[in-house]
BADOPA-463168 format. One record per residue: z, x, y of N, C-alpha, C, O in turn; residue in one letter. Coordinates in pm, whole numbers, plus 50000, padded with zeros to 5 digits. Atoms other than C-alpha are relative to their C-alpha. Last residue first. Example, Ala and Ser with C-alpha at 12.3 -4.5 7.8 and 13.67 -1.06 7.14 Angstrom:
# BADOPA-463168
499944991849881507145136749894500734992350109500904997450220S
500005008949881507805123049550500005009050120500665019450118A
END
This chain:
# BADOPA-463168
501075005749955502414963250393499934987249926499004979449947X
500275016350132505154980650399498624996350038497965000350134X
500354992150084505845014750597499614995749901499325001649797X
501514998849971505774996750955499505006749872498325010149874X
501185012450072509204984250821498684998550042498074987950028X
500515003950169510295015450805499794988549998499244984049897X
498965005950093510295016851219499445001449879498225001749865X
499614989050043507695046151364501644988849917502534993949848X
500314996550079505285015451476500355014749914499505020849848X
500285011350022507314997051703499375010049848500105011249750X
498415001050006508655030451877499754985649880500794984249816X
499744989050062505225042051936501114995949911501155000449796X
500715004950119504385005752032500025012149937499435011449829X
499815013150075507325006652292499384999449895500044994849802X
498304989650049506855044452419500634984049907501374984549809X
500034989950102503205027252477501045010949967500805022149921X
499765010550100504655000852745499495006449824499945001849719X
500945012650017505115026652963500454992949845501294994449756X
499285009850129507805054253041498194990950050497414991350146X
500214997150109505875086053231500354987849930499604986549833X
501255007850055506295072853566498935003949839497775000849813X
501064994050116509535078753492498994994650046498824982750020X
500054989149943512365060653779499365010849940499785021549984X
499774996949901510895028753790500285014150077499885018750185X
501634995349980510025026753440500085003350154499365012950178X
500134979649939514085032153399498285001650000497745012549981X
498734998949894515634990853383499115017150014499325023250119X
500145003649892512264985153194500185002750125499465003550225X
501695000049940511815004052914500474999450166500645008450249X
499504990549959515654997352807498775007050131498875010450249X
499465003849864514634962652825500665013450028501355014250130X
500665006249861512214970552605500345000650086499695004350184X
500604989449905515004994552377498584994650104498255002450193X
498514992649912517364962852372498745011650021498225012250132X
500065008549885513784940952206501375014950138501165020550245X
501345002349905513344968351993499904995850057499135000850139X
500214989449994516594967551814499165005750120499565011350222X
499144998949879516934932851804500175011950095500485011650214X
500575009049874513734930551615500935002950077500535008250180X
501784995149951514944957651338499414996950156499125004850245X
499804991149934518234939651303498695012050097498345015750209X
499645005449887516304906751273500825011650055500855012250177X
498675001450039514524930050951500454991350191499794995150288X
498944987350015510734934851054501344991149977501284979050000X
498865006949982507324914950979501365012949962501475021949877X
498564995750065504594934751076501114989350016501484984050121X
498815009150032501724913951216501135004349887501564997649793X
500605008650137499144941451193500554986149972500184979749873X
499454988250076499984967351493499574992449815499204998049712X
500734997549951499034939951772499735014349852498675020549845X
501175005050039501214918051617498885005850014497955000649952X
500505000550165504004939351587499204990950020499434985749911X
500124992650093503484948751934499965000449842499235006849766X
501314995650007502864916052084500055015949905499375016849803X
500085006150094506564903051923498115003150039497315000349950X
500035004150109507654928852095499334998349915498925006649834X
500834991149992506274926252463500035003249837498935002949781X
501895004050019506924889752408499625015149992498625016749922X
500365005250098510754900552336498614994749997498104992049888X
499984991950111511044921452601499944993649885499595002249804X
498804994350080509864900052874499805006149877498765005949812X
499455013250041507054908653115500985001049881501265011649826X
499215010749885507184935953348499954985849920500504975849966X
498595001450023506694963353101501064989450079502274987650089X
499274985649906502904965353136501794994049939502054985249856X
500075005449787499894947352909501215010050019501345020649959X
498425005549991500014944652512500344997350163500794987950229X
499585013650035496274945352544501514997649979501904986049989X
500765009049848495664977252761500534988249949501364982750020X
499234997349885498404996252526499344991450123499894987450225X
498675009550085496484986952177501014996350126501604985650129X
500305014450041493394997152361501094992549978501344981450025X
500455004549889494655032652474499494987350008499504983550124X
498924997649949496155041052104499864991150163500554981150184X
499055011850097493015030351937501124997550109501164987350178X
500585013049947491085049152214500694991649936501074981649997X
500765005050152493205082352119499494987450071500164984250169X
501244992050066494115098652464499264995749883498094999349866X
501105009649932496965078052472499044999050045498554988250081X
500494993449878498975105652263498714987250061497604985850011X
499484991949861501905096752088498905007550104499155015350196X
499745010849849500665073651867500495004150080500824996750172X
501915005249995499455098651571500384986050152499624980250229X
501014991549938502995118551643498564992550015497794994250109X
499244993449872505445092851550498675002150082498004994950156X
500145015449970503495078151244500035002450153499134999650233X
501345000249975503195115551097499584990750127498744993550213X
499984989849863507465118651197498184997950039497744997250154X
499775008049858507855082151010499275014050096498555012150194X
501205009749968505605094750713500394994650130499584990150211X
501634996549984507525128650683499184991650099498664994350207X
500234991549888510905118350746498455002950015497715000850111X
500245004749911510015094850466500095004450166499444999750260X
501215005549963508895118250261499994988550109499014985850178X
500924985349916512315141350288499064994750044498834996850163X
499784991349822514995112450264498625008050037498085007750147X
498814993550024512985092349933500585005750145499885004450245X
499105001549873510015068550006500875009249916500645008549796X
500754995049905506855066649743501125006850130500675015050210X
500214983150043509225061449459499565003650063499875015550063X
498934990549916509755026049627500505012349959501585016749998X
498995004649949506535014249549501005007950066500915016550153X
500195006049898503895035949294501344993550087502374998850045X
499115011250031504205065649043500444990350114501374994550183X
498405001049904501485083849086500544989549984500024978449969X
499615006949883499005085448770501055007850073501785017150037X
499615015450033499595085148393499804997450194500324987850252X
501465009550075497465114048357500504989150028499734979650015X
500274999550192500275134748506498424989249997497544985250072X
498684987650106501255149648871499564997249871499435006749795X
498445006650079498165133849018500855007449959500595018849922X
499324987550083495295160749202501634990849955502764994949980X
501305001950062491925137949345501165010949865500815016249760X
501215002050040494155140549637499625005649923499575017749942X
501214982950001497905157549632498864989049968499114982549867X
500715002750021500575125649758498285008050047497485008450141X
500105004650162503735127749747498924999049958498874996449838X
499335010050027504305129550171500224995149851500934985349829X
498934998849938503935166050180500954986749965502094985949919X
498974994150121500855161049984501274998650047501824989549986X
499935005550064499935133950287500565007949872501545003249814X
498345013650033501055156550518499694994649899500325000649812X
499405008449891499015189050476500574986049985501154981649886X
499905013450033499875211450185499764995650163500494999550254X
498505002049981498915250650290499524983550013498514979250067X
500095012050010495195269050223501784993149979502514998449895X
498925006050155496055304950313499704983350034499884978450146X
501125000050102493885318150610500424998749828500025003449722X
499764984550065497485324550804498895002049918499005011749842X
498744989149934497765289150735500175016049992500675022949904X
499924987549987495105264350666500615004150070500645001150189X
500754991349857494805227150597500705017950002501725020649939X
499894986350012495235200450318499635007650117498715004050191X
499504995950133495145164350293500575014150001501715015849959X
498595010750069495375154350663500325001649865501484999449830X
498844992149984493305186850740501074988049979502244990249950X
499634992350177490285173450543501225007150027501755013949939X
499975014650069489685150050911500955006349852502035002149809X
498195004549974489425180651094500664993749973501814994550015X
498984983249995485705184451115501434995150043501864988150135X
499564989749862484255147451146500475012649993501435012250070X
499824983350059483825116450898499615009150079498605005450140X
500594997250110483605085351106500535013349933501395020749979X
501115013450061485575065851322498815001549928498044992349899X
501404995450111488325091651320498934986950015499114976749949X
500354988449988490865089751630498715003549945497775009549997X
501724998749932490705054351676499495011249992498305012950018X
500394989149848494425049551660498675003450051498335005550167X
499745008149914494205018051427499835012950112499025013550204X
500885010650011491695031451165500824998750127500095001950221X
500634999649951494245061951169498724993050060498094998550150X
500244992749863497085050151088498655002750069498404995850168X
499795008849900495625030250833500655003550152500294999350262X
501345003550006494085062750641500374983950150499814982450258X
500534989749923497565077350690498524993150053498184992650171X
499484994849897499665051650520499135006050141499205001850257X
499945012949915497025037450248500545005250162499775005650258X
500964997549958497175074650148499474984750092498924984150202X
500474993349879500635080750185498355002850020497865011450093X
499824984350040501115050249950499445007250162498905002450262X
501294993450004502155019950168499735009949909500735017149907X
499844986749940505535003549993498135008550020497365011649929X
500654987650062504424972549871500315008650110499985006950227X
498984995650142507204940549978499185010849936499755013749831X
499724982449966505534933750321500985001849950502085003050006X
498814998849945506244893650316500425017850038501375023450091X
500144988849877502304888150299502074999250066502494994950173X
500104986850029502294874249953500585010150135501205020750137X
498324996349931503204836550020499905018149992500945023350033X
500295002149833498974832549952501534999450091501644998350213X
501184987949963499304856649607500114992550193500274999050297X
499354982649969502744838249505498675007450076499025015750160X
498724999049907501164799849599500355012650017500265017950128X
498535006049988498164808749427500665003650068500695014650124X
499735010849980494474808649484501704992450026502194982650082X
500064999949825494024846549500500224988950011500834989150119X
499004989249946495654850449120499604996750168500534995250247X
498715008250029493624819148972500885008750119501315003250220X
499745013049946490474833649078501594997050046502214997750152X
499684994849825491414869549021499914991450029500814989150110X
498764991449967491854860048630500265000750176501294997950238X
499195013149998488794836448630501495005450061502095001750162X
500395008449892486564866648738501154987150041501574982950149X
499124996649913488544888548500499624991250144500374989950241X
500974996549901487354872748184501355000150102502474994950099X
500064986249916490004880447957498715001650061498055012050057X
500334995150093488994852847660499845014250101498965022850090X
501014995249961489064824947914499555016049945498585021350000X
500645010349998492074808647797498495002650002497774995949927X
500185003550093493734839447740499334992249978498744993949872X
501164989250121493124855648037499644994349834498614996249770X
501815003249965494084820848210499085009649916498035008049855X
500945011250069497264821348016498944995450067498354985050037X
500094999050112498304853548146499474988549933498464990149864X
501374993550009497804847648501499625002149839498455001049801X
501085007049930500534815848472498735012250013497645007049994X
500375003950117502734840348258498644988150012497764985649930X
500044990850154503144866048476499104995549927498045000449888X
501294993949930503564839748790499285014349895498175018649927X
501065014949994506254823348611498455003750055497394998350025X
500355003750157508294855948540498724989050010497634990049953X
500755012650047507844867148875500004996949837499124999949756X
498625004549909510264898848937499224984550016499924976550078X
500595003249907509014907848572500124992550138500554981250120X
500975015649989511354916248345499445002150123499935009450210X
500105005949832512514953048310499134990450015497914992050021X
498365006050000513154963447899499634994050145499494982050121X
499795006550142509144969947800501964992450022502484982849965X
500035013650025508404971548153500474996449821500654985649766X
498825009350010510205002948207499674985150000500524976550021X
498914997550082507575027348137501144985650032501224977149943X
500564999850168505205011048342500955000249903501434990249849X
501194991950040507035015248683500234996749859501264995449793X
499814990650140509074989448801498495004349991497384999850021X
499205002150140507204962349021500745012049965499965020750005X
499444989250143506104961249355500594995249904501304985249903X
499034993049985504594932849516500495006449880500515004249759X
498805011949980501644908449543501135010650070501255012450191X
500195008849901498224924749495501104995750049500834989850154X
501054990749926498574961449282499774986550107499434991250216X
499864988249939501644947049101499275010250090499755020650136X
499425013249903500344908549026500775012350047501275009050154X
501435010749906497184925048874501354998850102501174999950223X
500184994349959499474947648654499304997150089498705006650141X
498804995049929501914923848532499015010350137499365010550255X
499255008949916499014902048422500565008550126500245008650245X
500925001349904497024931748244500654992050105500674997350216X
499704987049980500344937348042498995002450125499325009050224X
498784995349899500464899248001500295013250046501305014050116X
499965014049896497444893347876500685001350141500485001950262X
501204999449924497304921147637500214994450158500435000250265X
499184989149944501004914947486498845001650112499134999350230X
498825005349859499524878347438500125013950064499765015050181X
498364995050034496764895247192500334998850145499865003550249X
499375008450028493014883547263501554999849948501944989949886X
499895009449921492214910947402500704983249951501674977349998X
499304999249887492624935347158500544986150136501614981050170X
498905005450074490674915746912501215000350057502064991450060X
499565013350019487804918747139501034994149928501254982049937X
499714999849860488124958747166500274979549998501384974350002X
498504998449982488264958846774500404999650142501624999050162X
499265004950087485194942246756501434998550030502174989250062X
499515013449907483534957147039500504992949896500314982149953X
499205001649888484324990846818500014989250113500994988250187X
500524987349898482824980346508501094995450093501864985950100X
499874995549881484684958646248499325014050087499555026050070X
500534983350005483854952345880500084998750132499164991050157X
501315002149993486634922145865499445014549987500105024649958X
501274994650076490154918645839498584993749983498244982349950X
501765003450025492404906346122499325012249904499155023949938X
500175010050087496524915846112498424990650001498454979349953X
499575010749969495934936346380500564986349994500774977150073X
499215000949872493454956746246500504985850079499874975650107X
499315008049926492384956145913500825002450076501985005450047X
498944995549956489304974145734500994986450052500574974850045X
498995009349966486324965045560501075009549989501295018249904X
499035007950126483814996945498500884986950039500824988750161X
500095017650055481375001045757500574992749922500454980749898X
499395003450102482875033245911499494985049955500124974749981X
499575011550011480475045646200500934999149843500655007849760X
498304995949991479995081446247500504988849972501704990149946X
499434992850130476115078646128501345003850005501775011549919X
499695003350153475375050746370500815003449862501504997249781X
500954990650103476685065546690499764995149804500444996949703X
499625007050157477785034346890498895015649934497675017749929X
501274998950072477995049847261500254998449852501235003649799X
END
């Protein structure tokens, strides 16, 4: 809000520019500065593409795209930091449409929230839902997972935010997010869960289609060839002992599919 009588009308100089400047003044001058450009850049091609370094360390930590940096950056400039052009350019290119190599670490709210979309449990807001953030012990309010996993709703550690990527993962949180992962597909009772299991089908066809249906069926996860090999040996582990369990099915497979770290990317 421009309050007349607080205003300074005198000539001033910011930025090496003198003029009598109001505040869209000095906000437009902003913008037009490279550092600008590129600080917005980094941060576009870190919330769509793949992690970066945190903040602090961009002033020494190059960008793992230099070329792709500087290609969003000279559209802001060109176009005087419209952001329309900006996202253009950014969804059109090669790095944004090669993107999907599952290089962003989920946060535990992405994490949880997509768990659950796929299991089916929640399909709307519900009683019991506010216990993934928080829930009660002993009539004592006590962290539920997602704090657990790093991540207190509507409650950051600083002003600057959570600190995103592979800060999200350490030993304890990822025990966490695999054990959450574990448990939300362990009961075939969920319709998600019971769907995902009708369409992959039974354990009689081979272990590598059952597989390569699970991570597709799961989002098209791409996993490490150790990863895949992994999974294929416990299929055929499936197999050789459904005979003597009628407990094993082909859902001890997509449990097992979706409790690897590379279900923790996206």
């Amino acid at each position: 809000m421009f309050v007349a009588d607080d205003h300074d009308y005198s000539e001033k100089t910011f930025l090496g520019e003198t003029g009598n400047f109001d505040g869209e003044d000095i906000i437009d001058i902003i913008v037009r500065q490279p550092a600008t450009a590129r600080f917005i850049s980094r941060h576009l091609y870190n919330f769509f593409v793949e992690d970066e370094v945190q903040v602090p360390s961009w002033a020494t930590e190059p960008p793992k795209d230099e070329a792709a940096i500087q290609q969003l950056s000279r559209v802001f400039l060109d176009t005087g930091g419209q952001m329309r052009a900006v996202l253009s350019e950014l969804f059109n290119s090669d790095f944004f449409k090669n993107a999907r190599q599952f290089k962003k670490v989920k946060s535990p709210t992405e994490l949880v929230a997509g768990v659950l979309k796929q299991t089916g449990e929640f399909s709307s807001p519900k009683p019991g839902m506010f216990q993934l953030a928080i829930t009660t012990l002993n009539g004592s309010l006590v962290e539920g997972p997602m704090a657990i996993m790093g991540q207190r709703l509507m409650n950051p550690p600083t002003v600057e935010g959570w600190h995103t990527g592979h800060e999200w993962i350490d030993s304890g949180t990822l025990s966490e997010r695999i054990g959450f992962v574990e448990s939300q597909f362990d009961d075939l009772n969920k319709p998600g869960v019971s769907d995902m299991v009708q369409r992959i089908g039974d354990l009689d066809a081979e272990p590598s289609e059952l597989v390569d249906r699970c991570l597709d069926i799961l989002g098209g996860i791409s996993v490490s060839e150790q990863t895949y090999a992994s999974l294929v040996d416990y299929a055929q582990e499936l197999r050789d002992i459904k005979d003597e369990s009628a407990s094993v099915g082909v859902h001890n497979l997509l449990q097992m599919t979706a409790s690897t770290v590379d279900y923790q990317f996206a």
